[in-house]
Every structure is written in C-alpha cells, then in structure tokens.
N, C-alpha and C positions, 0 to 999 in steps of 0.2 A: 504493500500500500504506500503511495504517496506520503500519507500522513506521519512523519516520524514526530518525534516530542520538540523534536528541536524547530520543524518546518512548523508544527501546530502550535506553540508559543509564539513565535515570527507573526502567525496571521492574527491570534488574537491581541498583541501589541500592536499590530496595524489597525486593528480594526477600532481599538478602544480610543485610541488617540487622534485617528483619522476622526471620531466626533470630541475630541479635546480639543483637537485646534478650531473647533468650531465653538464650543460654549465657553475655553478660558479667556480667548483673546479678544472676541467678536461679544459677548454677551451682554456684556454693560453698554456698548456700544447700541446694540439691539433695543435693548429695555427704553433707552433715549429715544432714540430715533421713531420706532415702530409701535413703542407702547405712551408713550410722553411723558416721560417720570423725567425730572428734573435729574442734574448729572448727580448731588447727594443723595436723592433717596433711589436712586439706580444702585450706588456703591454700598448704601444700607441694606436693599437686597443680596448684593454680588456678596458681603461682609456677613449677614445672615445665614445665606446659606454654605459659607465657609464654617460657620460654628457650628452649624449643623453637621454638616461635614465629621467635623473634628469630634464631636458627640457619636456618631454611627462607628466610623472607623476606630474609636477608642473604645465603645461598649459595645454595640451591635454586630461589628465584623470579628471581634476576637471568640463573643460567645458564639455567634451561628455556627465559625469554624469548630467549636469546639461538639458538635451535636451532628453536622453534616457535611459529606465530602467537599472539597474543592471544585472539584466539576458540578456537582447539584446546586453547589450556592452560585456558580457564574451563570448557569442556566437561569436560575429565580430572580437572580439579581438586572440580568441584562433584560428579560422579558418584561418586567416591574417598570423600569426605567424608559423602556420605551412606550410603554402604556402610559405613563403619569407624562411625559413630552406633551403628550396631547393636547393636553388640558391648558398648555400656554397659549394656544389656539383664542379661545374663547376668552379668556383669565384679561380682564379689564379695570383698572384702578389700581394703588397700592395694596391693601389687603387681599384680594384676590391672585394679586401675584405673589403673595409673599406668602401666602398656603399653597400656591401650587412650588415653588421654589422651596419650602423644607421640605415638603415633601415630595420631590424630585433629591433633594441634594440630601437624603435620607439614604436613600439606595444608587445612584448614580454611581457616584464620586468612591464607593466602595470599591468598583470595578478595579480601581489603579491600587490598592494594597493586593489585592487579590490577585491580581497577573504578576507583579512582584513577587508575593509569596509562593506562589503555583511555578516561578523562574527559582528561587532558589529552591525550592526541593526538588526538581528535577534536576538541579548541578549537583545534588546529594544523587538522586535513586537513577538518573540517566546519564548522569555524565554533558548533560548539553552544556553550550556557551551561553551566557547570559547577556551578556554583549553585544553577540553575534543578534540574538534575536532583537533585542530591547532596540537595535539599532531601526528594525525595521518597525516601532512604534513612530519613529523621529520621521521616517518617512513618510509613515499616514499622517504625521501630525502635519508634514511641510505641501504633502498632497490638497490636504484638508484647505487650510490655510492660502493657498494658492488659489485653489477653485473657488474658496467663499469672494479671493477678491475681484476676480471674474464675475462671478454669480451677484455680488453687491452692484459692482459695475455696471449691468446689464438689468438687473431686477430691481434694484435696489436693497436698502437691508431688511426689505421683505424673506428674502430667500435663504435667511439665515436659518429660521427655525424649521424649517421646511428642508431644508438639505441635511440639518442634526435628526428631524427626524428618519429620513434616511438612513442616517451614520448607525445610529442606533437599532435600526429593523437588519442592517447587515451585521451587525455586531451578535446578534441573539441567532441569523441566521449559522454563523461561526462556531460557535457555543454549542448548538443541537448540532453540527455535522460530523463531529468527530471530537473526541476525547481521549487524552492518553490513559491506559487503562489506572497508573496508581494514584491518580486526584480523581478517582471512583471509590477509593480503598478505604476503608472505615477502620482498619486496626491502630492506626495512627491518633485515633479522635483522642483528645481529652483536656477539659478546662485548665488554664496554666495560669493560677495567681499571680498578678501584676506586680506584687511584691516579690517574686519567684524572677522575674526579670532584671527589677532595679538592684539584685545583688548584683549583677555584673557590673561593676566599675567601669567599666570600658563601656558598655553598651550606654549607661549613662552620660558618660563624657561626652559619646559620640553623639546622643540626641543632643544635650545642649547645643552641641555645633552645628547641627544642621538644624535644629530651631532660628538659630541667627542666621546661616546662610539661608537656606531656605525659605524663610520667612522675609528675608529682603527683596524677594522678586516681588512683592506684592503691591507696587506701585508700577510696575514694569507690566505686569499680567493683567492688573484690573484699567489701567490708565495709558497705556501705549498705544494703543490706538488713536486714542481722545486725542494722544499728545501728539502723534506724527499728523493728527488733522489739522491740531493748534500749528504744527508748524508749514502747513501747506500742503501736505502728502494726497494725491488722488489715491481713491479706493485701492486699484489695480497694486501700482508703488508700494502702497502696506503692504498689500500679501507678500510682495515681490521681499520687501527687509525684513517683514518679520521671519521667512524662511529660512534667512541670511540665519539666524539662532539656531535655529530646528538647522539644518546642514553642519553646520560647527559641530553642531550632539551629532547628528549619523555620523560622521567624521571621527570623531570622538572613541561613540561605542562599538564602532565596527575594527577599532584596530585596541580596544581597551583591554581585553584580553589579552592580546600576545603582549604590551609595550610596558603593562601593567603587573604585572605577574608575580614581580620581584618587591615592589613597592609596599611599602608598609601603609597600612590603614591612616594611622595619622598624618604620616608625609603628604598625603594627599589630600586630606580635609586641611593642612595645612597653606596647601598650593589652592585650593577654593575658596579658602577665605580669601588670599592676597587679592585673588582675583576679582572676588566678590567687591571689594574696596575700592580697586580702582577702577570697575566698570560702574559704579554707581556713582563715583565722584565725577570721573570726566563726563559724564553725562549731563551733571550740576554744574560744572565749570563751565565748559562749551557747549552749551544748548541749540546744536548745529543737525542738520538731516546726515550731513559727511558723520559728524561724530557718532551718533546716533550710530549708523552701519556698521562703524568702525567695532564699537564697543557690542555688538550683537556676536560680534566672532567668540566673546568671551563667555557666550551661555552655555559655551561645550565644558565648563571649568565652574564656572557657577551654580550651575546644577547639574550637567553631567557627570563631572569629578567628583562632587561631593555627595550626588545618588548612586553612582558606582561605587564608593568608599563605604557608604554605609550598608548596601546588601552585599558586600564583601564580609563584612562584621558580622552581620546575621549569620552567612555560610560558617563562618570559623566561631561563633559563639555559641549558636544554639543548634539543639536537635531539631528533626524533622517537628516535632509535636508543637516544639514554642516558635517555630517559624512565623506563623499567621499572627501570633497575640502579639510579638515583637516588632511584626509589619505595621500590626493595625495601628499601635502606640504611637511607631516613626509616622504615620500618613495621618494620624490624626494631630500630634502635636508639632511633630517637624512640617508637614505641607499644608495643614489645613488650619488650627489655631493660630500657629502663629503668623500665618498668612492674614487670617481672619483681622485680628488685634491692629497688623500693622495695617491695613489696608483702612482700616477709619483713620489712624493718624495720617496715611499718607492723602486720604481725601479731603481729610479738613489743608494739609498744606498747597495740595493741588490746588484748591480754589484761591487760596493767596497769590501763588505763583506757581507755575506746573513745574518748575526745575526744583522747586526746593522739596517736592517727593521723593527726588531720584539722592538727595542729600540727607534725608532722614534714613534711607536706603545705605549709605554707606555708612550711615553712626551706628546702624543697629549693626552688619556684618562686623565690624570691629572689632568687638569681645573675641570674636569665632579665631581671628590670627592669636591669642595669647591662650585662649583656651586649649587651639592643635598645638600649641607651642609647649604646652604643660603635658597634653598628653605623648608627645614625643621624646620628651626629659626624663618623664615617668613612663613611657612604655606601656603608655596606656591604650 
C-alpha cells in the first residue's frame, strides 16, 4: 500500500495546516472586513478563542487521549470542527460570533497537539522522520496562504471562510482514508498526572522558553496582515510575503533532521531566542515592506527551531503514554495562552502605533536568551 506512516503523517500535516494558513493569518482580517466588528473587538474574538484554545488542549486533549486512540480522536475531532465552521455562515453581531468561535476553537485548534503527538510516537514505534513530514505541513500552510491571496483578490474576503470550509471537509476526508495501525492501539491509554510531568526539570525549563518565544508571534499572527495593508501591500503581495515565513520552515524542516542531529536541545532554543529578538526589533526599528520580507526569513528559527527543539525533548523525555498530556500542556501554554495574553497587549499597542506591537514582541522573547543560557550551563 501507498500509505506508509511516514507518507500518512506528511498528508495529514498538509492537510491541517493547508486550513491554518487560512484561519491564523487571514481570520481577524475576515471578522473586519466581512463580519464589521471593529479591528478591537475582532482581536477580542481572535484572543478569546486563543484561551479557549489553551483551556481544551490543557484539559480536554490530555484527558480524551487518555480514554481513546489517537486515530479515533483525529476522526471526532476533525469531523466536529468542520460541522461547527458552518455556523460562521449565519453567526451575525459580537455575541453570536463569539459562541460560534469557543466553540469552534474548543475542538479545532486540538488538531495541531494531536498531529504533533501522533509525529513523535511514531519516531518511537516506526522509526519515521519528523521533519521530513512536518515539513510538508509548511507547505499546505504556504499553498493555503497563497490561494487565499488569489481567492481575496478575485472574490474578495468573502472566500475566506468558504475555502476553510473546504480545508476542513478534506482534512476529515484524510483522517477516515487510512490510519497507521498503532494510533488504533489502546494498550498505551492511560491518564498521566500533570504533576507527573512538571518533575522533569528540563521539560519545564523548556516550556518556559517556548512560552516566550512562542508566545511572541502573537502580534505577527493576529496583526500582519492588518499591518502589510497599513503599509500599502495589495491582497495578492501578502500571500506572496507571508509564504516568504512558511518556505524559510519547509526549508528548515526538510533538512532539520540530518543538520540537526548532533545538536543539543538547549543550543537551539538558544539560537531561537537570538532570533526571536532580533526579528521583532528590526521590524520596530525599520517599519519598511523591504524589512518586513527581510525578517520573515527568520520564522524558520522563531518557530521552526524552537518547535523542533521542543518535540525533540518530548522524544528523549517521555514515554509513549505521557506523549499527548506533555503535547497538550506545550500547545496549550507554549502556542495558545501565551499567544492568547500577548495578543490583547499587542492590540491595545497596535492601535497607538502598529510598530510598537512588533517591540512589545521583542521585550517578551528576551527572558527566552538567559533562560536557554541557564539551561545550557546546567545541562538542562
């Protein structure tokens, strides 16, 4: 068969991400345009449903794993998510949108701990590359992201929620086509106490640090669009630079394995931070479209360094059984809280000044250079 674990992880990072570059980048953007919510209470939404987020994949993705395979919960979870899309259709005023939005970013947004976690135990029970596949998420995500700015272009940003809900009906078709048989396996299941986790020192050090890097795209993610419009950019040209990111990662994770190998966990959350700092500063400093592009090369190091550092940690810290609850922890406090948190601060700065978001963005990564610095000294 066609389907080995390594080809069937490939399609469903392509497939989950091919609808990510449609709701992270494009979303807030949407709610303005299409729905008329003011650019604050668009970001209230965008920021709401981050906590929700961070709420499911801390409690609701560690226990489900803990009751039911990997494969059954990507089935329930991606079929859910596309059914509840729907309902953005109709869904008119702020309240109305902000019960279809938790309850969307309830079950969605679980999808990306869950393909994660479903990637490192098959580096434990198959042997695949993680890398190799995760690389072919960056590619739906730059597919994604390119067509919406064709499809904006042409449609307007009518065709946004209309092409997610696509993204999403192929993503569940992915899901029922084929399964590797040991994310069917049930002898693995069992609830792993949160406090069972924070013994690891290391695992802890390592969230702190990717709470700060990770948590600083949140002015980048929720407000890059908004800003390449502030700064002149046609629909078409955004897709065109925000790829420019998304290629940097394929680039990244398609050669992270073999160049990577040798490299210590911390050395590289270390090289994330530097980077983290100075792509948020010169973004504050020179508030330019040239700059802008420049500093999009560095999301391969921003988030691709510092997301590969950390489910390297998970592969070498824990067993198959605390994989998920140790995923769901990083996706709900490292991508989704503290995404959540900064992204109100960086809204209220946006509407002062749109540069001085991407400067709040470099105060918070900060910490992240002395914290890897500690854990490389101590060997953490």
């Amino acid at each position: 068969m066609i389907f080995t674990s390594q080809f069937w992880l490939s399609i469903t990072f392509f497939a989950f991400y091919f609808s990510w570059g449609i709701f992270m980048p494009y979303w807030n953007a949407w709610l303005v345009s299409e729905k008329g919510l003011p650019v604050e209470a668009a970001s209230s939404l965008i920021a709401i449903g981050l906590l929700v987020r961070a709420a499911s994949t801390f409690f609701l993705y560690p226990a489900m794993s803990a009751k039911f395979p990997a494969g059954t919960l990507l089935k329930w979870f991606t079929s859910t998510a596309a059914l509840l899309s729907l309902f953005f259709i109709p869904a008119s005023g702020y309240v109305p949108l902000l019960l279809v939005m938790a309850a969307f970013c309830l079950v969605y947004p679980i999808i990306m701990p869950m393909a994660d976690s479903m990637g490192a135990l098959l580096m434990k029970t198959d042997g695949i590359h993680y890398g190799k596949s995760r690389s072919w998420g960056s590619i739906g995500y730059t597919v994604s992201v390119f067509f919406i700015g064709l499809a904006t272009a042409a449609f307007t940003d009518a065709a946004i929620l209309y092409i997610l809900i696509g993204s999403l009906v192929f993503m569940v078709a992915a899901a029922f086509y084929y399964m590797p048989p040991v994310l069917g396996a049930r002898d693995e299941l069992r609830r792993v106490p949160l406090k069972q986790l924070f013994r690891s020192r290391r695992f802890v050090t390592a969230l702190i640090v990717c709470v700060l890097i990770q948590g600083a795209h949140a002015a980048y993610y929720n407000y890059g669009v908004l800003y390449l419009q502030h700064l002149g950019v046609s629909s078409i040209w955004t897709g065109v630079i925000l790829n420019i990111a998304v290629a940097a990662e394929i680039i990244f994770f398609s050669v992270a394995d073999r160049f990577l190998r040798h490299v210590s966990v911390p050395v590289m959350f270390m090289g994330a931070a530097f980077a983290a700092v100075f792509r948020w500063s010169i973004m504050f400093i020179l508030p330019t479209v040239a700059v802008y592009i420049f500093a999009q090369v560095f999301h391969a190091f921003t988030f691709g360094l510092a997301h590969y550092a950390f489910i390297r940690l998970l592969y070498q810290e824990f067993d198959t059984s605390e994989i998920p609850a140790a995923q769901g922890v990083y996706s709900s406090l490292g991508m989704g809280l503290s995404t959540a948190i900064f992204t109100f601060g960086a809204g209220y700065l946006y509407d002062i000044e749109p540069r001085f978001a991407f400067l709040s963005m470099a105060i918070v990564a900060l910490p992240a250079v002395f914290v890897s610095f500690l854990m490389i000294k101590g060997k953490r």
